[in-house]
N, C-alpha and C positions, 0 to 999 in steps of 0.2 A: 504494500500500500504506500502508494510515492507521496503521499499529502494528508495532514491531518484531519481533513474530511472525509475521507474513506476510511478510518481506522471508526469513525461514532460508533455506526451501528456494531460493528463485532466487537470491540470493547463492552459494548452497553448490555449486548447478549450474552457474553462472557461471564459479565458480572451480573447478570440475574441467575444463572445459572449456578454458577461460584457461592450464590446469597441460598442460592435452593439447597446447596448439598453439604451448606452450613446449618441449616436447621435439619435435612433430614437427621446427619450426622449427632447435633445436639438431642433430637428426639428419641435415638435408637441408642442414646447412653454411649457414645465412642469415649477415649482417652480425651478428656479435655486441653489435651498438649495439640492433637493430632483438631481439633474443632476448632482452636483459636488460630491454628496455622493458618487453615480453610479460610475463617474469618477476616483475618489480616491479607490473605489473596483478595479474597472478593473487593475489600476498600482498597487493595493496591489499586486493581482492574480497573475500579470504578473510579479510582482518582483521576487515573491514565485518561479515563471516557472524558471526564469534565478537563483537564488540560487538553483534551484533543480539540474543544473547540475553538484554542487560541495558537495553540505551539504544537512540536511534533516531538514528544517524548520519546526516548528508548526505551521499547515494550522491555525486551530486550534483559536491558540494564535494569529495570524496574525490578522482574524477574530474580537474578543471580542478586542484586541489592536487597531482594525480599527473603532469598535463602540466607545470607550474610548474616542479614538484622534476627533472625530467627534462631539461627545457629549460635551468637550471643548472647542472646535474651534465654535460650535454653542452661546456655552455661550458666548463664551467675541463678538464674530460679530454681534448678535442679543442684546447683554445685557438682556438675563435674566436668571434667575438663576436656573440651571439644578443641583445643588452642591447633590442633593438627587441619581437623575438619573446619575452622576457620580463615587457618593460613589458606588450604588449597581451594575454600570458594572465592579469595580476595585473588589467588592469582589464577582461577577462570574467570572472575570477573575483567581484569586484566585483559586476558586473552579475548574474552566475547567484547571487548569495547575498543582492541584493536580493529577486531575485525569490521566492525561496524563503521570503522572510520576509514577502513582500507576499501571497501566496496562502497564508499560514497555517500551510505545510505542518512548516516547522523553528522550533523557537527558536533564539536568536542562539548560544549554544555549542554545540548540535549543526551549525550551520554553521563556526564556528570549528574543529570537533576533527576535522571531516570533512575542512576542507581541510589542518589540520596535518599530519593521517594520512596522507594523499596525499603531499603535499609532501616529508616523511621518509620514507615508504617509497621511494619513487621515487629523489631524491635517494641517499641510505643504498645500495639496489643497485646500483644505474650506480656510485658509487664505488669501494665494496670490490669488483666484478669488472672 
């Protein structure tokens, strides 16, 4: 999708869907590790949706930012130590935000704000729940 107006609607559908298998998942009693992950997807998606109507974020980055911020937030609320599984999401993040700049598709701060977005959102729900 070359332009922030074609990404609306699949982000928008995304993220009702993302919203649907966070309530199934809440209803049928899952791990509530494994339901706030869900959670914190769904308002990445959905963030993504509402920045798409002005700018052209990295799904992308948002994505590997979202495992990052999660991978985190599981360490310090669980205490233990993920410091490996964090080092190697920072350097595929790395690698997936080269690539993204090497094939044209993002400039360098819609890679930056995509993986902040991720990062924070993720991070941010896993904590306050």
């Amino acid at each position: 999708m070359e332009n922030n107006k074609e990404r609306l609607i699949p982000f928008f559908v995304t993220s009702i869907l993302y919203f649907f298998c966070y309530y199934m998942l809440r209803r049928l009693g899952a791990p509530q590790t494994i339901v706030l992950f869900v959670l914190a997807a769904a308002i990445n998606v959905f963030t993504l949706f509402l920045l798409s109507f002005k700018y052209k974020i990295s799904a992308h980055m948002a994505g590997i930012g979202g495992l990052t911020g999660a991978l985190i937030a599981i360490s310090f609320i669980l205490k233990i130590n993920l410091e490996y599984f964090i080092i190697g999401a920072i350097i595929v993040s790395g690698i997936i935000g080269y690539s993204r700049l090497k094939l044209e598709t993002h400039k360098q701060y819609q890679i930056y704000i995509g993986w902040f977005t991720g990062l924070i959102i993720s991070s941010v729900i896993l904590f306050l729940f």
